[in-house]
C-alpha positions in Angstrom: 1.2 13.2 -2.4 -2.6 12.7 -2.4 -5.2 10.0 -2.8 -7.4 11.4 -5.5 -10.8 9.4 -5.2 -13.3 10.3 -7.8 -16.9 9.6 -8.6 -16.4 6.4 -6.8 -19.6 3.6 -6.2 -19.2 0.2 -5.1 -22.0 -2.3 -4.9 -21.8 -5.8 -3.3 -24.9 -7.9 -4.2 -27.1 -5.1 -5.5 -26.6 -3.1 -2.4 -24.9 0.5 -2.9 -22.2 0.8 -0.3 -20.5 3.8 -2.4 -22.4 6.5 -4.3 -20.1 8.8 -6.7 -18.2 9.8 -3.6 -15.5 12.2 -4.0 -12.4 12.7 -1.7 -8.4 13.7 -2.0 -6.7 12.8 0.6 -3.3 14.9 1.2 -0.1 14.3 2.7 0.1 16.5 6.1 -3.4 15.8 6.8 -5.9 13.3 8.5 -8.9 12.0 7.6 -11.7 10.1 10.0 -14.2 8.2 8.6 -17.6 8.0 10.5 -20.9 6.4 10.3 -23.1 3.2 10.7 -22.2 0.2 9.8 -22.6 -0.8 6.3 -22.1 2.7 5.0 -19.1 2.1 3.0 -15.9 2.7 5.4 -13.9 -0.6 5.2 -14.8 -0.6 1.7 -13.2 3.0 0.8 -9.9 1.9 2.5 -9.7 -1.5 0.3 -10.7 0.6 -3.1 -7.8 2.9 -1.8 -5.5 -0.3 -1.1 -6.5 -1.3 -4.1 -7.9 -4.2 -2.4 -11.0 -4.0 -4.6 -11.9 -2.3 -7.8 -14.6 0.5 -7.7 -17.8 -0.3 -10.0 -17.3 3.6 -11.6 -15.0 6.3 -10.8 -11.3 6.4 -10.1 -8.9 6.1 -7.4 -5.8 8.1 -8.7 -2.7 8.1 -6.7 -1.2 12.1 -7.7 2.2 13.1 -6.7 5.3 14.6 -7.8 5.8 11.6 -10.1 3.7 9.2 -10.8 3.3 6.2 -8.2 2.7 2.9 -9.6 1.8 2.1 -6.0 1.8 3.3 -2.5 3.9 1.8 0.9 1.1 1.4 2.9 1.1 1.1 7.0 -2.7 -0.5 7.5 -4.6 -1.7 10.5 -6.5 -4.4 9.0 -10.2 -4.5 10.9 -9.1 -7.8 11.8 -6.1 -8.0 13.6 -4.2 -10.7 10.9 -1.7 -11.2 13.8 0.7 -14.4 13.5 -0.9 -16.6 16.2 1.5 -18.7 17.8 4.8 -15.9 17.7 4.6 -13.1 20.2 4.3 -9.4 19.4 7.7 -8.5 18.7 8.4 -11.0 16.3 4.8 -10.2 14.4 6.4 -6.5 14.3 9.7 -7.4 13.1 8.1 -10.0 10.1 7.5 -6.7 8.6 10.6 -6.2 7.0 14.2 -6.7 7.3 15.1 -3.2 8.0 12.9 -3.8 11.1 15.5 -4.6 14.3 14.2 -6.2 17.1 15.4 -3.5 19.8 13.7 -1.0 18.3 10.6 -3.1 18.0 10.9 -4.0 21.6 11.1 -0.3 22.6 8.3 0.5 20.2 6.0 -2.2 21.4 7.1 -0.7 25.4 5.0 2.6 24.6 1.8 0.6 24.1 2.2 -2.5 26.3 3.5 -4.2 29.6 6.7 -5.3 29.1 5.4 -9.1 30.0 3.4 -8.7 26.9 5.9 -8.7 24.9 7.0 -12.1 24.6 4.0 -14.2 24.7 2.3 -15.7 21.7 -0.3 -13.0 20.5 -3.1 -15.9 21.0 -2.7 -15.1 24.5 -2.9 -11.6 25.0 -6.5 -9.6 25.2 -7.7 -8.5 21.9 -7.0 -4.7 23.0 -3.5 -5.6 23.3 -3.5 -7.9 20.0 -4.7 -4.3 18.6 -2.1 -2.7 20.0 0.5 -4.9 18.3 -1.2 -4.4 15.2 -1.1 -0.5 15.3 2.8 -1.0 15.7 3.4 -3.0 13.3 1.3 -0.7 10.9 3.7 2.1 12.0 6.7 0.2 11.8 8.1 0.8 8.6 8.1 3.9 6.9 5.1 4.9 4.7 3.1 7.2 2.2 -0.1 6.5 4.3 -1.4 5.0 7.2 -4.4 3.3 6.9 -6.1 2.3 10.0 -9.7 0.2 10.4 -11.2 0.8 13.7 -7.9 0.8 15.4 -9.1 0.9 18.7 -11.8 -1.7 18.9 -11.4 -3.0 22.6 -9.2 -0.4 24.0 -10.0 1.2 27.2 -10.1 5.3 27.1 -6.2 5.3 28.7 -5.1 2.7 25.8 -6.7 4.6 23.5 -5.2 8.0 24.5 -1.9 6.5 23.9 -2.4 5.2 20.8 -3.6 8.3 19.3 -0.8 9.5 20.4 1.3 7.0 19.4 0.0 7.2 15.6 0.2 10.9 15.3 3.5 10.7 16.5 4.3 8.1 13.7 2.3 9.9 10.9 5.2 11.9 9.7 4.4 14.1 6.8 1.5 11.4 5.0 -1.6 11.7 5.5 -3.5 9.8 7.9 -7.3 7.5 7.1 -8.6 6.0 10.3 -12.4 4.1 10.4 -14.4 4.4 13.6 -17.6 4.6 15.2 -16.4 6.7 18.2 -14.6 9.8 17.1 -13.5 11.4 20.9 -9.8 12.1 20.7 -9.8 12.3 16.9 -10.7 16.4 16.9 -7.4 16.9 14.6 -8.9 15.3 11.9 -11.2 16.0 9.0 -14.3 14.2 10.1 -16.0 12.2 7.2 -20.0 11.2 7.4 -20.1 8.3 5.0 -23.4 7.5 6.8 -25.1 11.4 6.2 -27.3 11.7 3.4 -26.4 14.8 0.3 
């Protein structure tokens, strides 16, 4: 499958975020998206969501058939966590095919085990993150879409959940937003913030 994105700008308020940029994004493959903020990084993964509607251009969704849409495992840059259930039941609210064993073991790799059952309100934000990135890898996927996935993680927690997500990433391609890029070396690295 790939992500055809064509000739795409996007303005909010009269400011250009998105200037005919061009990128196809292919299954097998992983893409990280760099630069200052403001340059347009959330924005490209919500006009690939589909989230928002590009001002020109096309986002095109290619594959052996034709996709009316795409199963989509995101990392929201907010963590859009359930507040008062713990992590295990914010991972298994993804879908019923989701058991809570598995879930459990899933969350294990990530977290203390007395994480696990608390409400998320009361873990640290880079634990609520780490809740998130499960539940984004949860269910299988075309794509995983990831913004800033390791905001607040400390370089061990962040090892293992690079791990963790290449491990998950299967055969579809692979869109992660961030400011710091150690770690991410197996990716395409994309500048939104360099100039033509």
């Amino acid at each position: 499958m790939t992500i055809e994105i064509k000739d795409v700008s996007k303005s909010f308020n009269g400011q250009k975020v998105l200037d005919n940029f061009n990128l196809n994004i292919e299954s097998e493959h992983s893409y990280i998206l760099t630069g200052p903020s403001g340059c347009g990084k959330t924005t490209l993964l919500r006009l690939i969501l589909g989230l928002e509607e590009p001002d020109n251009g096309t986002v095109k969704l290619l594959g052996d058939y034709k996709y009316p849409f795409i199963n989509s495992g995101v990392v929201f840059q907010e963590d859009r966590l359930c507040e008062d259930y713990d992590a295990v039941t914010n991972v298994t609210m993804v879908s019923k095919k989701v058991f809570r064993q598995t879930v459990i073991e899933e969350l294990k790799k990530l977290l203390p085990e007395d994480a696990l059952f608390k409400p998320v309100k009361e873990l640290s934000g880079g634990q609520r993150r780490r809740v998130a990135i499960v539940r984004a890898c949860a269910i299988p996927s075309d794509v995983l879409i990831m913004d800033e996935p390791f905001t607040g993680l400390d370089d061990k927690s962040r090892e293992a959940a690079i791990a963790y997500i290449r491990d998950k990433q299967g055969t579809g391609p692979l869109v992660i937003t961030t400011h710091d890029t150690k770690g991410l070396e197996f990716g395409r690295l994309i500048d939104l913030g360099a100039k033509p």
